[in-house]
C-alpha positions in Angstrom: -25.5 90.1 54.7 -22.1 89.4 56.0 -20.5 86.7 55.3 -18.7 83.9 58.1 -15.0 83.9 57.9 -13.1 80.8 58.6 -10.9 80.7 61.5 -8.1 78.9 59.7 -6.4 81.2 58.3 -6.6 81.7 54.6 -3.6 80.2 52.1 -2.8 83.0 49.7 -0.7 82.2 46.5 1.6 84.8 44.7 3.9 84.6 41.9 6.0 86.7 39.1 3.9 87.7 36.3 5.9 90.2 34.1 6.0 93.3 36.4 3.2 92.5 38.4 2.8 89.7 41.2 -0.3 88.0 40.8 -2.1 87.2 43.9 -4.6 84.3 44.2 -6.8 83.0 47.2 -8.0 79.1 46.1 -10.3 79.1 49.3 -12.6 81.6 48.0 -12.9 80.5 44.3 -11.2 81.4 41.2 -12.3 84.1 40.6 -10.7 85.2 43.8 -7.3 87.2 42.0 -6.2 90.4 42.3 -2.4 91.8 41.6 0.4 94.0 43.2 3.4 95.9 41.9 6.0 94.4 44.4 5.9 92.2 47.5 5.8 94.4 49.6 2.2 94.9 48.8 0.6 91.5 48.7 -0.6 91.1 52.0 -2.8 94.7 52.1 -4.2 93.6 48.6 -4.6 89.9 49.3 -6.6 91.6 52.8 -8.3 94.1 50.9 -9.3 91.0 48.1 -11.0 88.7 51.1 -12.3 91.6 53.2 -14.3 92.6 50.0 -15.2 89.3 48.9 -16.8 88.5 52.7 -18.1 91.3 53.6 -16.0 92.1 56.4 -13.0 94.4 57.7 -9.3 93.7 56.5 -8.1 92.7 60.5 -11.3 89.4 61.0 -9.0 87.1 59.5 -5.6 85.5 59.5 -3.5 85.0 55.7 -0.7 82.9 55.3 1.6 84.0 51.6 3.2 81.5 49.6 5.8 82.2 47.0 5.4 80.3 44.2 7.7 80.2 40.8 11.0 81.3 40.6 12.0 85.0 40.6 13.5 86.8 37.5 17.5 86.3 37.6 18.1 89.8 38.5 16.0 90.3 41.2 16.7 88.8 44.6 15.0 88.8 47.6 17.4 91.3 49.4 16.4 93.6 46.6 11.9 92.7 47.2 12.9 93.5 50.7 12.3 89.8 51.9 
């Protein structure tokens, strides 16, 4: 059975953990994680994440990402494409 999706849209959290940016979505629990390997990925995994968790396809719902923690001193945002 499918599941409703909300029509705000749904807060997901990332930050630096080691290599890996650890991707979080508080609406849907927490057990609600999953990771990527740079920015640039965190919104298709943090789609893929929610589509899987309701049930539904990847485009149903709106995300907004949040940044949170500081980055490591030698990367900068020019470098993660931001």
């Amino acid at each position: 059975m499918r599941s409703r999706v909300q029509r705000r849209p749904y807060l997901v959290t990332v930050h630096p953990e080691g290599r890996w940016w650890h991707i979080r979505v508080p609406d849907l629990g927490p057990g609600a994680v999953s990771q990527a390997l740079s920015l640039r990925e965190v919104e298709s995994q943090a789609r893929d994440l929610i589509a899987v968790w309701l049930d539904v396809e990847p485009d149903r719902f709106k995300i907004i990402v949040k940044r949170r923690g500081a980055l490591h001193p030698m990367w900068s945002d020019s470098l993660l494409g931001l």
